[in-house]
C-alpha positions as CSV (number, residue, x, y, z in Angstrom):
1,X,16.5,-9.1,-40.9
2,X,14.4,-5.7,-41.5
3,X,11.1,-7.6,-40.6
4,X,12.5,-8.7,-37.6
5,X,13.7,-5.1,-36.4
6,X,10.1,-4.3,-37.4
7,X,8.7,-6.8,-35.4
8,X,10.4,-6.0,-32.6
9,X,9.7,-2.3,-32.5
10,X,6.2,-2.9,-32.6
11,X,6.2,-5.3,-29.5
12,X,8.5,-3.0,-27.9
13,X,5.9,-0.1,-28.4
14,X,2.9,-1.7,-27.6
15,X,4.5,-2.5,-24.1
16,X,2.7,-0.7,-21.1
17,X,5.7,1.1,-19.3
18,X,6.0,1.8,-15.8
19,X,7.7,5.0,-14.6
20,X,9.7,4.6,-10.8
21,X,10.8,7.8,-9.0
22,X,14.0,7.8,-6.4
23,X,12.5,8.8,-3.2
24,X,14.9,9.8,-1.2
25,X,16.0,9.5,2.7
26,X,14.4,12.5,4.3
27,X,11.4,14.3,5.0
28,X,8.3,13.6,2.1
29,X,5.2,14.5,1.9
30,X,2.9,11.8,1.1
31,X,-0.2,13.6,0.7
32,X,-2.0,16.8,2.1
33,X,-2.0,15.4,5.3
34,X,0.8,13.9,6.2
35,X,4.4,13.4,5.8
36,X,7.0,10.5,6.7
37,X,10.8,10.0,7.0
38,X,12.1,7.4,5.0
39,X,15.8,6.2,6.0
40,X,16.7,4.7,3.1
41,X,16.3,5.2,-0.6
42,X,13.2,3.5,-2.5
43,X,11.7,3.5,-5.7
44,X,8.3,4.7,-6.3
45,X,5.5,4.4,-8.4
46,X,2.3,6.8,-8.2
47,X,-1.5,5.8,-9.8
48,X,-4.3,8.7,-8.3
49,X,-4.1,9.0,-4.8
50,X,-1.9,5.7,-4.1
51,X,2.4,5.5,-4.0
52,X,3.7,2.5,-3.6
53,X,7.3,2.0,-2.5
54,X,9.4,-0.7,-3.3
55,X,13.2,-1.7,-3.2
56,X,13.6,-5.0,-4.5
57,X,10.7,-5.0,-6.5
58,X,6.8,-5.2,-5.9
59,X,6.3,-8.9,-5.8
60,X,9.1,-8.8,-3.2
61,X,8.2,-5.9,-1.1
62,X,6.1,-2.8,-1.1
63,X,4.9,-0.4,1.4
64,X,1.6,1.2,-0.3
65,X,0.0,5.0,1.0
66,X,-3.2,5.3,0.2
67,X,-4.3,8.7,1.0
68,X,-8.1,10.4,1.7
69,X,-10.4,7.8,0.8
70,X,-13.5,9.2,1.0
71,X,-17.1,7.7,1.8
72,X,-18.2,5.8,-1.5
73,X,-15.4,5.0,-2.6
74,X,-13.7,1.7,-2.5
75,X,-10.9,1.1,0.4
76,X,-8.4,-0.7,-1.5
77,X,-9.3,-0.3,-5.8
78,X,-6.7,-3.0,-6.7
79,X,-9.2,-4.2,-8.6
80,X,-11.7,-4.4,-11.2
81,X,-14.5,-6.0,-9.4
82,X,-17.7,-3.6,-7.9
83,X,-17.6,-5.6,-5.2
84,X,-15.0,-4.2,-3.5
85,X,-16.6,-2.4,-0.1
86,X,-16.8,1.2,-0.7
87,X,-15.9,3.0,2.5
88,X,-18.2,5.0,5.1
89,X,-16.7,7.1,8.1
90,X,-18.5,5.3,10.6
91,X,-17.3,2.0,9.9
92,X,-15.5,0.4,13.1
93,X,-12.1,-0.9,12.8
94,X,-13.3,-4.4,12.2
95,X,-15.4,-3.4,9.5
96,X,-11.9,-1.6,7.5
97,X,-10.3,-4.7,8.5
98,X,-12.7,-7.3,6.8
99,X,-12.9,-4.7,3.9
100,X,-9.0,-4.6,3.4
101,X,-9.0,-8.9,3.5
102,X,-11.6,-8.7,0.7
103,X,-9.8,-6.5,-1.1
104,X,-7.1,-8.6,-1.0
105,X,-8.3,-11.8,-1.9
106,X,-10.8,-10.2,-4.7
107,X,-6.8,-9.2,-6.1
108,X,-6.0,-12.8,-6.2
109,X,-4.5,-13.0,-3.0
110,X,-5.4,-16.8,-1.4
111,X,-5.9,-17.9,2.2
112,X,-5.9,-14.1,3.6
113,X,-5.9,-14.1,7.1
114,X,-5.8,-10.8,9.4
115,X,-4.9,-11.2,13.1
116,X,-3.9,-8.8,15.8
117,X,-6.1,-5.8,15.4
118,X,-5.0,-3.1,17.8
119,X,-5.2,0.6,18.3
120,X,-2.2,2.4,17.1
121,X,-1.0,6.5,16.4
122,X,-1.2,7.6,13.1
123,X,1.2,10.1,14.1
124,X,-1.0,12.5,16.4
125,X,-3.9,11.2,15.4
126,X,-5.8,7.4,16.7
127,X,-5.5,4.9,14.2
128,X,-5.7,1.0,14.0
129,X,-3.0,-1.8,13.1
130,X,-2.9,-5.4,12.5
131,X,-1.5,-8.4,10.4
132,X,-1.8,-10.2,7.2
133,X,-0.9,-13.3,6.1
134,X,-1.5,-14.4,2.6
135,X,-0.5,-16.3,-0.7
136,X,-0.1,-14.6,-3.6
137,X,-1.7,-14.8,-6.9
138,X,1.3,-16.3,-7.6
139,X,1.6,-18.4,-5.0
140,X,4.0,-16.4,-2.8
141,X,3.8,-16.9,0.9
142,X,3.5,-13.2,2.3
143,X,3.4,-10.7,5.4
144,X,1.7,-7.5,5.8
145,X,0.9,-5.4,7.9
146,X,-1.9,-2.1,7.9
147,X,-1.8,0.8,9.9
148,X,-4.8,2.8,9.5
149,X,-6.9,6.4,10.5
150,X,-9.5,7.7,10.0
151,X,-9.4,11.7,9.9
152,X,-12.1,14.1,8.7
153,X,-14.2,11.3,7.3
154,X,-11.4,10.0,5.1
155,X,-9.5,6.8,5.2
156,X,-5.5,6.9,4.9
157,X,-3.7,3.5,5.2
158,X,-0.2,2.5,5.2
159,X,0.2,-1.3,4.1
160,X,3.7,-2.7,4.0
161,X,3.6,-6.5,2.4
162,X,6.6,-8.8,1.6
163,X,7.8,-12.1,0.9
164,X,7.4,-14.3,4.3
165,X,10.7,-15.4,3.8
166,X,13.5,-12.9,3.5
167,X,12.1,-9.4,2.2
168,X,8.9,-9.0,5.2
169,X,11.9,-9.2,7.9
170,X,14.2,-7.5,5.5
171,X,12.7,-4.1,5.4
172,X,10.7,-4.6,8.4
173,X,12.4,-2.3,11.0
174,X,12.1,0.6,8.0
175,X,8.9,0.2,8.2
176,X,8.4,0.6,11.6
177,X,10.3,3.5,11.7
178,X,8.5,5.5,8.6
179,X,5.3,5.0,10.6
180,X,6.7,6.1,13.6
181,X,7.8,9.3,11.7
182,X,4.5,10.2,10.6
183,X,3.9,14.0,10.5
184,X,0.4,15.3,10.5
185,X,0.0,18.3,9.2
186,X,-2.3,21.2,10.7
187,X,-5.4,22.3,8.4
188,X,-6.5,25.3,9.1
């Protein structure tokens, strides 16, 4: 019985373990630029410059802020690969848009599709928007959608993604209603 206790402490320990945070309805900052209001409570990871949001779960649903990319670096890092497209201030909307599909489907993501590119307000500021559709590396049928700016040569991008069925429709009205509530903030 002792070896099986033993056994099980040392699995237990060499298990990676991941950390959530409540975020709270309200005012939060996201980064040095910007803030958003939330209306309901999520959970939330943070890795570097990235916070991802969930409720449910990540595989369900997820609304990811990634915050000042600047040029070099790549837009989405969700993976390992170099091939990712590192990003450059001049590139057009289309450019960020074909980036982000790579992205995706260097992840693992199948049959990534992006539709409905259209300017949009990153609060105050221009920005871009559009739609993904995509299986999983699991073989979950998914929705996303990106809303994007580019502001002092960096890249800041909002990407809500969920289950096609149930969880994209679920939480899709919060969505819409955190990026209507983004805040820029002045820099002097």
């Amino acid at each position: 019985m002792k070896n099986i206790w033993v056994g099980l402490l040392l699995l237990l320990s060499g298990c990676a373990t991941t950390f959530y945070t409540l975020v709270e309805p309200g005012q939060v900052v996201i980064c040095d630029r910007y803030s958003v209001k939330p209306g309901i409570q999520w959970s939330e990871i943070q890795k570097g410059d990235v916070r991802l949001w969930t409720v449910d779960g990540v595989e369900l649903e997820s609304i990811r802020f990634i915050s000042g990319i600047s040029e070099g670096v790549p837009i989405m890092d969700i993976t390992k690969e170099k091939h990712e497209t590192p990003f450059r201030p001049d590139m057009s909307e289309t450019e960020l848009v074909d980036a982000i599909v790579d992205a995706f489907s260097l992840s693992g993501s199948q049959q990534v599709e992006a539709r409905n590119l259209q300017p949009a307000r990153f609060g105050s500021a221009e920005g871009f928007r559009f739609e993904l559709d995509f299986m999983d590396a699991d073989g979950l049928n998914k929705k996303g959608v990106v809303v994007g700016t580019i502001m002092d040569e960096a890249l800041y991008l909002i990407i809500y993604t969920g289950t096609r069925i149930h969880y994209f429709p679920k939480y899709a009205r919060e969505f819409e209603d955190i990026v209507s509530s983004i805040e820029l903030k002045r820099i002097p």
